[in-house]
MITOR-938867 format. One record per residue (C-alpha): residue number from 1; chain; x, z, y. Coordinates in pm, whole numbers, plus 50000, padded with zeros to 5 digits. Layout:
% MITOR-938867
    i  ch     c1     c3     c2
  NUM   A      X      Z      Y
...
% end
This chain:
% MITOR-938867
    i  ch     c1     c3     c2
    1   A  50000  50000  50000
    2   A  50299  50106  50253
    3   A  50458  49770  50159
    4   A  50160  49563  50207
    5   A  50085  49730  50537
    6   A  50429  49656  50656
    7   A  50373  49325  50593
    8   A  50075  49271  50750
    9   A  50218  49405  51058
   10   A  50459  49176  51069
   11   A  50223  48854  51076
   12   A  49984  48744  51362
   13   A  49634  48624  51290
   14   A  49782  48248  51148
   15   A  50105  48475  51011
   16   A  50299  48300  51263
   17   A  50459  48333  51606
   18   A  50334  48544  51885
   19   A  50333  48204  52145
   20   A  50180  48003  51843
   21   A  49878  48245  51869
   22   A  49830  48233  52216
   23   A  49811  47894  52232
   24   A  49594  47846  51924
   25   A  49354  48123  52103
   26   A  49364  47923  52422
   27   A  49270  47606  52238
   28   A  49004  47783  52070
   29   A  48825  47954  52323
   30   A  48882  48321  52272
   31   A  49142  48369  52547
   32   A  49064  48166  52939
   33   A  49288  48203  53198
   34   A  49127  48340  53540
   35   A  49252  48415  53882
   36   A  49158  48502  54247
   37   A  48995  48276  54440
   38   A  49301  48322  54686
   39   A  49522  48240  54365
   40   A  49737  48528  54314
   41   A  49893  48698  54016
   42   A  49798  48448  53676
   43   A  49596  48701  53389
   44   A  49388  48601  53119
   45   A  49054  48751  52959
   46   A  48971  48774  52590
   47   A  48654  48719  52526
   48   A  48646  48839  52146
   49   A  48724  49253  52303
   50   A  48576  49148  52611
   51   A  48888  49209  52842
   52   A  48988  49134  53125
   53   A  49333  49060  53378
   54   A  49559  49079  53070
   55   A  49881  49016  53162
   56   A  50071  49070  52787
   57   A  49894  48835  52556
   58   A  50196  48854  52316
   59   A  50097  49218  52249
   60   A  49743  49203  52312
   61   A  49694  48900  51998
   62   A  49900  49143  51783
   63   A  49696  49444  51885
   64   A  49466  49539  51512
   65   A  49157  49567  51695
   66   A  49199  49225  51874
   67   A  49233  49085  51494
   68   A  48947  49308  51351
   69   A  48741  49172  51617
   70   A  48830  48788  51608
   71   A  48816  48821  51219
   72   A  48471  48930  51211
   73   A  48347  48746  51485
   74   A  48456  48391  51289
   75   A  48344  48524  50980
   76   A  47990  48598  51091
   77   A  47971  48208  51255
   78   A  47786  47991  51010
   79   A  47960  47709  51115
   80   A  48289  47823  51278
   81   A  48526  47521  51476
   82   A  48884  47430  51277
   83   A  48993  47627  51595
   84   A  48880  47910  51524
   85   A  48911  47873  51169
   86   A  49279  47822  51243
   87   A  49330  48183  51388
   88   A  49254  48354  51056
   89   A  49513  48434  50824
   90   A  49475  48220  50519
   91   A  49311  48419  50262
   92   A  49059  48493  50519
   93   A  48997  48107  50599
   94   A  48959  48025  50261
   95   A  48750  48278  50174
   96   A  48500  48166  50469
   97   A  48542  47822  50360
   98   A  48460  47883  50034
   99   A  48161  48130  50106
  100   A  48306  48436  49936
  101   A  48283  48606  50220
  102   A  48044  48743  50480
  103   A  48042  48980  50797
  104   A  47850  49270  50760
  105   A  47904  49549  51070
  106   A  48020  49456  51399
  107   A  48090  49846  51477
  108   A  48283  49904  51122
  109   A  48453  49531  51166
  110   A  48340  49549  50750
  111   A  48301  49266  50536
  112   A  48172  49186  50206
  113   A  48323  49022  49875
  114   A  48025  48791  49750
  115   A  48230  48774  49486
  116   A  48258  49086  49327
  117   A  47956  49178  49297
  118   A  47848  49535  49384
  119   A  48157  49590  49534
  120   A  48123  49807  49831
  121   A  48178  49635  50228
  122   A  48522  49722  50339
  123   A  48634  49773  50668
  124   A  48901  49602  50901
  125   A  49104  49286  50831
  126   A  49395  49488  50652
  127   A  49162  49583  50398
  128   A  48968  49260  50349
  129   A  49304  49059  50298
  130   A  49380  49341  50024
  131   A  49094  49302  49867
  132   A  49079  48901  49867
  133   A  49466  48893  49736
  134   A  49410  49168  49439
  135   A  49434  49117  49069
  136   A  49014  49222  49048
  137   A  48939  48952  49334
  138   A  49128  48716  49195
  139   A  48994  48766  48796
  140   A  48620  48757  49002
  141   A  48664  48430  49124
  142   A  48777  48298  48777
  143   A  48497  48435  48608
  144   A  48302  48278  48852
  145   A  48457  48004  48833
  146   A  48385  47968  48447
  147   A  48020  48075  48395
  148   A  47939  47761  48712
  149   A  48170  47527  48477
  150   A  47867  47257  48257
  151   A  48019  47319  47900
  152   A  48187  47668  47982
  153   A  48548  47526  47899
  154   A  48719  47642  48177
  155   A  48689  47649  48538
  156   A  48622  47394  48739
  157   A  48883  47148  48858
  158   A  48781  47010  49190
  159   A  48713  47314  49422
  160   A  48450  47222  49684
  161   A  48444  47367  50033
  162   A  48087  47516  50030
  163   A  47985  47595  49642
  164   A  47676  47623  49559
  165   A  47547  48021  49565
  166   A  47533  48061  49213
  167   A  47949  47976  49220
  168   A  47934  48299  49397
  169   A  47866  48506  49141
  170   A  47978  48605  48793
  171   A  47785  48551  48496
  172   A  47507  48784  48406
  173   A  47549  49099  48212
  174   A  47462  49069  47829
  175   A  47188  49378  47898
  176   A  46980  49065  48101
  177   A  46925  48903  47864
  178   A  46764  49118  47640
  179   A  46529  49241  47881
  180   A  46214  49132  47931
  181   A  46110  48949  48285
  182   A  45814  49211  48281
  183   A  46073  49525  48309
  184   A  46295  49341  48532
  185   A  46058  49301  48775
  186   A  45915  49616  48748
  187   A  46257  49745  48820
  188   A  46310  49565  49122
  189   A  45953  49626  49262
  190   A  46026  50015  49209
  191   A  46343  49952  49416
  192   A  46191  49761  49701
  193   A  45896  50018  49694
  194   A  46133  50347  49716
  195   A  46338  50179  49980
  196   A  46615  50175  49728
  197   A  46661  49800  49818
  198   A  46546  49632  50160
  199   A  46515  49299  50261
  200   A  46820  49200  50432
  201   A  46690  48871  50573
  202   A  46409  48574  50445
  203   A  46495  48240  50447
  204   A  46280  47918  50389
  205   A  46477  47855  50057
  206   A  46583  48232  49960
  207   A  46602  48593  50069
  208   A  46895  48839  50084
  209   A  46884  49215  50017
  210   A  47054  49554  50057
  211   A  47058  49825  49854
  212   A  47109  50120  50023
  213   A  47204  50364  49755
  214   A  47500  50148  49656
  215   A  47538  49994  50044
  216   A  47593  49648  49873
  217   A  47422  49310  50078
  218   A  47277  49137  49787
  219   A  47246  48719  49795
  220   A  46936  48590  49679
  221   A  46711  48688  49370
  222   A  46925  48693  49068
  223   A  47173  48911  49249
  224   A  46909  49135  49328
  225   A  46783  49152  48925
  226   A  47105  49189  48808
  227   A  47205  49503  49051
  228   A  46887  49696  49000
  229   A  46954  49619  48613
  230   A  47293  49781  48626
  231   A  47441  50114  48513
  232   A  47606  50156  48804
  233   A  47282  50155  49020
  234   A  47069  50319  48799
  235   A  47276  50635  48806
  236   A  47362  50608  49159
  237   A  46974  50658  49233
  238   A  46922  50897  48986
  239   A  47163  51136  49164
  240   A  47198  51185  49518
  241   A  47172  50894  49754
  242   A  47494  50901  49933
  243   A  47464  50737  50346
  244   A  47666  50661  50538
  245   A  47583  50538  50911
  246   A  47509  50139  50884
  247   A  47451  50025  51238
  248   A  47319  49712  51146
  249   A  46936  49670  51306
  250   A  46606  49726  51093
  251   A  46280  49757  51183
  252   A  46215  50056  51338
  253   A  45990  50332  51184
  254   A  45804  50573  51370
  255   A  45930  50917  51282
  256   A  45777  51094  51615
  257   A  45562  51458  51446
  258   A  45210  51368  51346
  259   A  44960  51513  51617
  260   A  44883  51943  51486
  261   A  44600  51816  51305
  262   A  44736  51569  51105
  263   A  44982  51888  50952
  264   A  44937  52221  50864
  265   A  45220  52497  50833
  266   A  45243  52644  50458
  267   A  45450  52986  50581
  268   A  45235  53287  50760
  269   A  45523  53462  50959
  270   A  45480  53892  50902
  271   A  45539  54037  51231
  272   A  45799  54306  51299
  273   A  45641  54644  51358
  274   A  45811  54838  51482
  275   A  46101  54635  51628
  276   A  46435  54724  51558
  277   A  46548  54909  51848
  278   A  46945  54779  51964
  279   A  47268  55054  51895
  280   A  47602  54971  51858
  281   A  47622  54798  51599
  282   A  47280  54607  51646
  283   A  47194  54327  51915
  284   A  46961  54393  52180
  285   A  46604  54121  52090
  286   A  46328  54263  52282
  287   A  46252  54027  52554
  288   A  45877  53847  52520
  289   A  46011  53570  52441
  290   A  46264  53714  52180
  291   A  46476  53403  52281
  292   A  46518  53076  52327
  293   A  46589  52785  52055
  294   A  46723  52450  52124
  295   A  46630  52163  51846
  296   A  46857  51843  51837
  297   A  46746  51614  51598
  298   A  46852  51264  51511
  299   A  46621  51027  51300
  300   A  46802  50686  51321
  301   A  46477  50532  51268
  302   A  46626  50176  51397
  303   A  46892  50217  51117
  304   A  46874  50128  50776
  305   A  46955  50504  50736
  306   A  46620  50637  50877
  307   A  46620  50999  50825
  308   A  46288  51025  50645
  309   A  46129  51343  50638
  310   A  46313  51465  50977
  311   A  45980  51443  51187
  312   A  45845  51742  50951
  313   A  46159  51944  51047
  314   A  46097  51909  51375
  315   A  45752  52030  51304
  316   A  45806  52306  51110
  317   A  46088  52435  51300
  318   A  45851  52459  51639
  319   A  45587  52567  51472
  320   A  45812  52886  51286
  321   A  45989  52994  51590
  322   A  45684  53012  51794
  323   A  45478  53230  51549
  324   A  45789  53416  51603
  325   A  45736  53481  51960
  326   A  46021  53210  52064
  327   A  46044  52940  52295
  328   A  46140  52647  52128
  329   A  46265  52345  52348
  330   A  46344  52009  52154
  331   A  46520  51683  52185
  332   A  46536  51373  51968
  333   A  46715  51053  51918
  334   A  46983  51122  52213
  335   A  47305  50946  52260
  336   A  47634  51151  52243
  337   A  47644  51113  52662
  338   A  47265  51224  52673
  339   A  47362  51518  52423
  340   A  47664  51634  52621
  341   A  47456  51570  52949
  342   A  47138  51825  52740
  343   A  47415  52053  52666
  344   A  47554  52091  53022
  345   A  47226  52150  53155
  346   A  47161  52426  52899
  347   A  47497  52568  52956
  348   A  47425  52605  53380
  349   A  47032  52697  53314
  350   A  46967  52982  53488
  351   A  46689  53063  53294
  352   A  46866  53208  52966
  353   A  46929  53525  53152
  354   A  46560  53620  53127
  355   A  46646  53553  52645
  356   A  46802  53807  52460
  357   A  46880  53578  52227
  358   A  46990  53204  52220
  359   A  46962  52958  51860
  360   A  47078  52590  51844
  361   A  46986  52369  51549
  362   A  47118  52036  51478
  363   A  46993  51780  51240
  364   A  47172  51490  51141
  365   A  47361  51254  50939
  366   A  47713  51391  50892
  367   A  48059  51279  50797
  368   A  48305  51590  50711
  369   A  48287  51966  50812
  370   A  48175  52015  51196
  371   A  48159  51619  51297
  372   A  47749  51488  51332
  373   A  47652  51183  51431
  374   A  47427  51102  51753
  375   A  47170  50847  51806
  376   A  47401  50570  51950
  377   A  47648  50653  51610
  378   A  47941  50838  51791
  379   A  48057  51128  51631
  380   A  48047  51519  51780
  381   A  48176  51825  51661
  382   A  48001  52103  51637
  383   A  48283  52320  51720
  384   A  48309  52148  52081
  385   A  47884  52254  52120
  386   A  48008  52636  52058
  387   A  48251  52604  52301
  388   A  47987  52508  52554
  389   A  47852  52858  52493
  390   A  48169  53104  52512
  391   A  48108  53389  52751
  392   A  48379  53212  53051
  393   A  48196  52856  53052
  394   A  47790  53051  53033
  395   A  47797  53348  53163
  396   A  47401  53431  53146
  397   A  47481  53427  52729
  398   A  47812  53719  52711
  399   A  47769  53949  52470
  400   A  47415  53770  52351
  401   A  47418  53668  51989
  402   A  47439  53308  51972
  403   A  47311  53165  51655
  404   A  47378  52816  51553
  405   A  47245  52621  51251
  406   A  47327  52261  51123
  407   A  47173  52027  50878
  408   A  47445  51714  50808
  409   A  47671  51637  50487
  410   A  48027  51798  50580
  411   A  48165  51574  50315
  412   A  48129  51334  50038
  413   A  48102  51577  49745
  414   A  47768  51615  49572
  415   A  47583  51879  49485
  416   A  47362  51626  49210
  417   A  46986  51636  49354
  418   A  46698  51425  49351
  419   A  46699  51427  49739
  420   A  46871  51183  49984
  421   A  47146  51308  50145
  422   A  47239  51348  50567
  423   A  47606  51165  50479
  424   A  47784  51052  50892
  425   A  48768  51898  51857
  426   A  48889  51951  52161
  427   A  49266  51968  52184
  428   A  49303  52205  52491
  429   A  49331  52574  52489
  430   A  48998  52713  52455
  431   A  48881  53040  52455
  432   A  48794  53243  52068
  433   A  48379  53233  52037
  434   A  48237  53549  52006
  435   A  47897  53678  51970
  436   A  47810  53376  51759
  437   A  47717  53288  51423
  438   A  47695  52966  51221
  439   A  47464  52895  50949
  440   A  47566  52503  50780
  441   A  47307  52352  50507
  442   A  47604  52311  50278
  443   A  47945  52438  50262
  444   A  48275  52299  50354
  445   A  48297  51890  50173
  446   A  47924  51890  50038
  447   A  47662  51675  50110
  448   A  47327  51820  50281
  449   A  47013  51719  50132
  450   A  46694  51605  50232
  451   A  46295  51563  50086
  452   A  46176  51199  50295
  453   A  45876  51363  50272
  454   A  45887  51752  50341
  455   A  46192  51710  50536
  456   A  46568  51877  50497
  457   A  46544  52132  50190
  458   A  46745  52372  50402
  459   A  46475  52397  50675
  460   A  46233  52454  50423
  461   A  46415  52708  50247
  462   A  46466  52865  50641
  463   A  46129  52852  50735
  464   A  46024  53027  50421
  465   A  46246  53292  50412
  466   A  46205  53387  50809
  467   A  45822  53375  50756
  468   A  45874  53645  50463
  469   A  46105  53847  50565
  470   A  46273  53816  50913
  471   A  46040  54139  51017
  472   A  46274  54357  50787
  473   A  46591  54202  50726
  474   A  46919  54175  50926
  475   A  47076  53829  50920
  476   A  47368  53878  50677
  477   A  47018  54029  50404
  478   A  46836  53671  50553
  479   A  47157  53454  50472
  480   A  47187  53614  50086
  481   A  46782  53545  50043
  482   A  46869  53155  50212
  483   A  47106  53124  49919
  484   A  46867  53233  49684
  485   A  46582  53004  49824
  486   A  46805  52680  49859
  487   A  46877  52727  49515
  488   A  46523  52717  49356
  489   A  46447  52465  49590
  490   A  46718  52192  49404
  491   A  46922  52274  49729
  492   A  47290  52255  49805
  493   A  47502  52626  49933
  494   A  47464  52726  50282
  495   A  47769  52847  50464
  496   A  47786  53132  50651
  497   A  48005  53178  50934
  498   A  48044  53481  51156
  499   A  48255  53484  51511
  500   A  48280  53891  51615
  501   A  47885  53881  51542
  502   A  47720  54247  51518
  503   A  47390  54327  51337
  504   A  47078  54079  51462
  505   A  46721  54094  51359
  506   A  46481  53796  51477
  507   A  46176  54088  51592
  508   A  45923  53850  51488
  509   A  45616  53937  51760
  510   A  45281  53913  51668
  511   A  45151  53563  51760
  512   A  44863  53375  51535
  513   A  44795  53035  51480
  514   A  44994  52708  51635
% end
């Protein structure tokens, strides 16, 4: 890997000279020359990054996300120019050329083998020229290459430059043929109708798919049979449905919570009476409201990862924390910059001085420990939100207890469920939390889980165990009977975390109904 890296650092786009490059760019469009109307200094704009008044093209061609770009850009064209074609390195060219390849994420720069099939996208040009010189690519294309061939004696002599689709694909597995079409297609309609497997795109002479358990674009019909068919598949959605953020556009689905009559709340919350009184060792929660809780929850619902199910959180969440005798403020679908503007506000609002206690939820996809994704797919860490909320940057929350609880995979291990999953720092001196307490779905490297239809099992677990017993029990007693819950629920661990954080009970007032 090391040696094949160094050696693709060494090569431009046609594996040539840096002037060659610029000139073949120049030719083909993706670099134009521009200057003041006054003339002036001479700089260039690329039009592939969409920059402008470069002055070092040498070093901006060689750049890896100038070639990341430019190779996915030509490889999405249907029809790219010789120019164009030109500035790819030539496994990449031929590949386009010969169809075995296709763009799939602008925002990944991924691609997919149509070769190997159910081979997963990869992403960046580095990879894709891995993949397409490898032993398995290369052993694809001559099995392709055979089963296409009219007497199956061997491949075919005369390459072509656009073979036909089924030249894209290798023979079908034995286990076709000895199923019937009736269980085949019941099989694929079970897939479509889960949301397994999506429609992709329809054509006037065929229709492309994606399955999103296995995140694998799938070419036409046959395809399509043969990967809901397979082992691989088949166990994949047995277990838990691994995510991971796909930007590419579907139609969007309306996750917004169903109007109060269209849901009802299964939990009846037991008031605390008497409320614990605050000592030492125990946090002052008296105030009418007890406190104030902050929902951020992301549904995606313009992604192919739609968080199904997250609307009821949302729900159930509001409705718990105001039987509770909370307020409960919520926001949905924000980009990171709307998030960190929502969290700046909260951090200056006057208003928390009047809560003696403050809770922040967060509901997500996630990609490893702390890091959530936002609507607009940038990445945050939950460690930078706490930091928001130390006792030098808000004031109106020192010495409050500050509880915070998150609902996003913190890593690609799996917990095996029947659910779908939630798969997506500052570097200055900061100052150590205190007062705070952090409550994650799953532990450290696990996946979070999720019902598409009664929402995140971990809110469902919360909600049930606050309901029962957050009248009596202190948090540490709530956190043990969360365990316990998650558990008979098919749930994954929670994680507890605990930053200088004394004794809290949630005083649960006595409020009925919605």
């Amino acid at each position: 890997m090391e040696d094949f890296a160094y050696k693709f650092n060494q090569i431009s786009l046609r594996e040539n000279s840096s002037q060659i490059d610029i000139n073949a760019s120049l030719q083909a469009g993706v670099l134009e020359e521009t200057r003041a109307a006054g003339g002036g200094l001479r700089s260039f704009r690329c039009l592939t990054c969409a920059k402008g008044d470069l002055l070092d093209l040498a070093s901006h061609v060689q750049q890896l996300s100038h070639r990341n770009a430019l190779a996915w850009d030509v490889v999405s064209l249907g029809h790219p120019s010789p120019a164009l074609l030109h500035l790819l390195p030539e496994d990449v060219r031929l590949a386009k050329l010969g169809g075995h390849v296709e763009a799939v994420s602008k925002t990944l720069y991924s691609f997919q083998c149509k070769v190997c099939q159910g081979k997963r996208p990869v992403s960046g040009l580095m990879p894709l020229l891995q993949h397409l010189r490898g032993k398995e690519h290369k052993k694809a294309l001559e099995r392709a290459k055979w089963a296409t061939h009219p007497l199956g004696r061997g491949p075919t002599p005369a390459p072509v430059a656009e073979p036909a689709p089924s030249a894209l694909q290798p023979p079908a597995p034995t286990s076709l043929v000895s199923d019937s079409l009736d269980i085949v297609k019941a099989e694929v309609m079970k897939n479509l109708q889960s949301g397994a497997v999506v429609v992709l795109e329809e054509a006037a002479t065929s229709t492309s798919y994606y399955c999103k358990s296995c995140r694998a674009p799938l070419t036409g019909e046959e395809p399509l049979k043969q990967h809901v068919m397979g082992k691989a598949h088949k166990k994949r959605t047995k277990a838990v449905d691994s995510i991971a953020l796909d930007p590419i556009p579907a139609t969007p689905v309306d996750l917004r919570p169903l109007g109060d009559t269209m849901r009802s709340f299964p939990w009846k919350v037991t008031p605390a009476c008497p409320p614990r009184a605050p000592d030492e060792e125990v946090y002052k929660n008296l105030s009418n409201p007890r406190g104030i809780v902050y929902v951020f929850n992301y549904y995606f619902s313009d992604t192919r990862n739609a968080r199904l199910g997250a609307a009821v959180d949302t729900y159930n969440l509001k409705e718990l924390f105001l039987r509770m005798g909370y307020r409960v403020k919520v926001h949905e679908e924000l980009s990171k910059e709307a998030t960190e503007e929502k969290l700046c506000a909260i951090q200056t609002d006057s208003e928390l001085e009047r809560y003696d206690s403050f809770i922040m939820i967060f509901l997500s996809h996630g990609k490893d420990d702390t890091l959530f994704y936002t609507k607009d797919q940038e990445m945050m860490s939950l460690d930078d939100v706490r930091y928001f909320f130390v006792d030098g940057k808000c004031p109106s929350l020192k010495k409050k207890p500050k509880l915070f609880l998150a609902s996003f995979c913190r890593g690609k291990v799996e917990e095996t469920r029947e659910y779908e999953t939630d798969y997506s720092g500052s570097d200055e001196t900061a100052e150590a939390p205190q007062d705070m307490v952090t409550i994650y779905a799953s532990i450290k490297k696990f996946k979070a889980v999720r019902d598409p239809k009664l929402g995140t099992v971990f809110v469902q677990a919360l909600c049930q165990v606050l309901a029962d017993y957050a009248h009596e029990l202190e948090l540490q007693d709530l956190y043990r009977k969360l365990c316990s819950a998650m558990r008979d629920r098919e749930g994954t661990t929670p994680e507890y975390q605990n930053y200088f954080f004394k004794k809290f009970f949630f005083n649960p007032l006595v409020i009925e109904g919605p």
